[in-house]
C-alpha positions in Angstrom: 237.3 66.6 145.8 233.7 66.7 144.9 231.3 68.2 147.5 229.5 64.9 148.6 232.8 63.3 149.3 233.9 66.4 151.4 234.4 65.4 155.1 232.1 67.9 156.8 232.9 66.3 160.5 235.5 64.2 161.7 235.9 63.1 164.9 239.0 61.6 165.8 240.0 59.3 168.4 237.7 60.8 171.4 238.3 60.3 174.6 235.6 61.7 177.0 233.6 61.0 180.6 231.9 62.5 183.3 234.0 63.1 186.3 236.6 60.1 187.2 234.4 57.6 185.0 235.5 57.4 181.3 233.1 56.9 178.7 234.0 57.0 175.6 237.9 55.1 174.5 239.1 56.5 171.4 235.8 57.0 169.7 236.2 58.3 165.4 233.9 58.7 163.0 233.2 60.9 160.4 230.2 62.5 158.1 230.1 63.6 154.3 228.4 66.8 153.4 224.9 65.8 152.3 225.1 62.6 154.3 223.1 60.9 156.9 225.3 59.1 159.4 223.8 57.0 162.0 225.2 55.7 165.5 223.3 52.5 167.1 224.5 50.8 169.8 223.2 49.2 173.0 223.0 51.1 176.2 225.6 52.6 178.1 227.6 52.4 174.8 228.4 56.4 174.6 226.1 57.0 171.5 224.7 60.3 173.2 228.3 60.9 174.8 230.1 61.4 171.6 227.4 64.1 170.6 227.6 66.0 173.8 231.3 66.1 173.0 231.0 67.0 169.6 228.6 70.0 170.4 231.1 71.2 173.1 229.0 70.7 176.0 231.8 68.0 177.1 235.0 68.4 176.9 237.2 65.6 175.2 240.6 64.6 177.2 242.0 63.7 174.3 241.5 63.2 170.4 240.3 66.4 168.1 236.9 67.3 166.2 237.0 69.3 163.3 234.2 70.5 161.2 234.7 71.7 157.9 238.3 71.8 158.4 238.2 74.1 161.4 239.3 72.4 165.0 236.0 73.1 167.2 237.5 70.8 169.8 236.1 71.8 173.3 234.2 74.9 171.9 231.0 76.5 173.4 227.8 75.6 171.9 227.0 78.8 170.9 230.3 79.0 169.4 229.0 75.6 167.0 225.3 77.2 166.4 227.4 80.5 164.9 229.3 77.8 162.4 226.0 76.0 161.3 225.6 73.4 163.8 222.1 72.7 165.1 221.4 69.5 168.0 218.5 68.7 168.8 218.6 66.9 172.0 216.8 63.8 173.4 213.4 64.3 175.1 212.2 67.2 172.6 212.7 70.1 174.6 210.0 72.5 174.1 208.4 75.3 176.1 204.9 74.8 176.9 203.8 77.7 177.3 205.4 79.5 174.6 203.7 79.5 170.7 205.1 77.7 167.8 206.0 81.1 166.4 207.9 82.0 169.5 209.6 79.1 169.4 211.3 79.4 166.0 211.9 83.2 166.9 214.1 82.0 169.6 215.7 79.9 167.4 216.2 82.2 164.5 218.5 84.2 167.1 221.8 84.1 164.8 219.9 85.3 161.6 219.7 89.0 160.7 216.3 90.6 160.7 215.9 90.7 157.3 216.3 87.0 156.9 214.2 85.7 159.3 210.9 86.0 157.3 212.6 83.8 154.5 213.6 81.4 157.2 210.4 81.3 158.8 208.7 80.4 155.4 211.2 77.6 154.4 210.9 76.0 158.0 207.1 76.1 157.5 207.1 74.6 153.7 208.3 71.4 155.3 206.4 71.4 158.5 202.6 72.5 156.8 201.2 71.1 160.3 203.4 73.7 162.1 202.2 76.3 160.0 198.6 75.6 160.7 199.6 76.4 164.5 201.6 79.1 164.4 199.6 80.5 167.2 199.2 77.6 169.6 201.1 76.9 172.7 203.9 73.8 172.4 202.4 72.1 175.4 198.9 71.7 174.1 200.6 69.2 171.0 201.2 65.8 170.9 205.0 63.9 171.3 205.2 64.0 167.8 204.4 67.4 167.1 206.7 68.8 169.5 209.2 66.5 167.9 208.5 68.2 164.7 208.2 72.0 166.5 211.8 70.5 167.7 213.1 69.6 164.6 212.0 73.3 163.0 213.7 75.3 165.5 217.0 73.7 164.7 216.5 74.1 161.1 215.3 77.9 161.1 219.4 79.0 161.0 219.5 76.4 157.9 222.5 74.8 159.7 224.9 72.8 157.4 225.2 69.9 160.0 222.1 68.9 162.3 222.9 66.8 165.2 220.2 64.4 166.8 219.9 62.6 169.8 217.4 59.7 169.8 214.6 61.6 167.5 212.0 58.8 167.8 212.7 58.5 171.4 209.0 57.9 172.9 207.2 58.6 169.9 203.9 56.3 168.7 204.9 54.2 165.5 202.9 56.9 163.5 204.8 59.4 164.5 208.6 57.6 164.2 207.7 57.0 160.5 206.9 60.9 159.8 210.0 61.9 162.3 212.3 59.9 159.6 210.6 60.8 156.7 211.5 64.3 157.6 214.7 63.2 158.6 215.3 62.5 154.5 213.9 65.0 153.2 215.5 67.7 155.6 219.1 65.8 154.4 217.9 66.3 150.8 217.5 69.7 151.1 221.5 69.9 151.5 221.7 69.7 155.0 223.9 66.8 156.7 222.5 65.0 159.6 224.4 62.8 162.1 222.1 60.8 164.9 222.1 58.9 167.7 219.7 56.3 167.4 217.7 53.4 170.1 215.8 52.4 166.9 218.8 50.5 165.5 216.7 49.4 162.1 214.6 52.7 161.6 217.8 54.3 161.8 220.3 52.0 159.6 217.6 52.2 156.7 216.7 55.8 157.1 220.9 57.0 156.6 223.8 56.2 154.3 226.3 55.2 157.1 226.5 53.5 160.3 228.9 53.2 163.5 228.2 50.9 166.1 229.4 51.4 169.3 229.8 49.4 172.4 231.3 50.1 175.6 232.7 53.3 174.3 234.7 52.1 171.6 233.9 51.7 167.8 233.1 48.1 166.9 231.3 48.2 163.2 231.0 50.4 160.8 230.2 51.1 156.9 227.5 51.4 154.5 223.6 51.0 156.3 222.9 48.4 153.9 225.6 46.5 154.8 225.4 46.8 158.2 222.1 45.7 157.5 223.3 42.8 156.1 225.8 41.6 158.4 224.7 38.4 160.3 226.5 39.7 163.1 225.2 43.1 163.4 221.8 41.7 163.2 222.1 39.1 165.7 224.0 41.4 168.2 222.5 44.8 167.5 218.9 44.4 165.9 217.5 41.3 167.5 218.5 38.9 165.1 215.7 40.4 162.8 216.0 39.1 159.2 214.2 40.7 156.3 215.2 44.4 157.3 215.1 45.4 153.8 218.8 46.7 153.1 218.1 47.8 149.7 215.9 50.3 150.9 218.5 52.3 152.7 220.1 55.2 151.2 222.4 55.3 148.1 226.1 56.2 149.8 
């Protein structure tokens, strides 16, 4: 088996809720190394569910998730962050008060002292605006610069999997084209990304594969272009929108 047709995360038959109300009915999926794997779906459909699940900070009452092989099923975040998983969680939690620096120090908290320099410079390559601010306080930038300051945290541990909820989420239309741009070109560094998306277009042509979900259950799924494609989809899921350009999304 050739490493982009490894099965980095697979997520199988998840079932998961808050207290006596179940969300999610069997939910799988599952995500390629070097892959970008989109979920869309209206909402209430358990997009962000199946994340917190998968990131351990739900646990499933049935069905397993392995990554890389391993069963992380129910495991601690931390646990997940140790094995090369970074989320990034809706609403781009940042601390205002605290520097860009002293933000990706807190995130580099799993790499040796050594490494972190290396890190710090990588991380910065790809976010020049970040590096230009090193010194200034998160909650004197813009929505999509904390985005971004969001995004580099995760990325400082270069994780092998990074996990998004809603990354446009409340972003100006500037800003939602630079957060997906980064989005590819994070994914072709080598690192797989799986995320939970509002923007059901941006997302299908800005990732190789899609699942949609509604009402806690899997209901499409397959290549972005496709599901693109699909008259269905479209007139369900993205408005009915024609001319979404399916040929632009990434090459499976």
């Amino acid at each position: 088996m050739t490493q982009a047709n490894h099965v980095l995360l697979r997520v199988g038959t998840i079932v998961a809720g808050y207290g006596l109300k179940e969300v999610l009915h069997g939910v799988s999926l599952h995500l390629r190394s070097r892959e970008i794997v989109a979920v869309i779906g209206p909402n209430g459909a358990g997009k962000s569910t199946v994340l917190k699940t998968v990131m351990g900070y739900l646990k499933p009452r049935s069905g397993e998730i392995l990554f890389d092989n391993r069963d992380i099923t129910g495991r601690e975040p931390h646990e997940l962050v140790w094995l090369g998983i970074s989320f990034v969680s809706q609403g781009r939690v940042i601390f205002p008060d605290m520097t860009v620096q002293e933000h990706l120090d807190m995130g580099a908290w799993t790499l040796p002292a050594r490494k972190r320099a290396e890190a710090y410079e990588k991380v910065y390559n790809l976010f020049p605006r970040l590096a230009e601010r090193k010194g200034q306080k998160a909650g004197t930038m813009s929505g999509g610069e904390r985005q971004m300051l969001s995004l580099a945290r995760a990325l400082v541990i270069e994780p092998r999997l990074l996990i998004l909820d809603e990354p446009s989420l409340g972003l100006s239309p500037k800003f939602v084209d630079q957060v997906f741009e980064k989005i590819v070109e994070i994914n072709q560094l080598g690192v797989s990304v799986l995320m939970v998306e509002q923007n059901a277009a941006r997302a299908l042509q800005s990732s190789h594969r899609g699942y949609v979900l509604e009402l806690g259950e899997n209901r499409f799924e397959g290549p972005s272009h496709a599901l693109l494609a699909d008259e269905q989809v479209r007139r369900l899921y993205l408005g009915g929108r024609r001319g979404l350009a399916p040929e632009g999304c990434l090459s499976p």
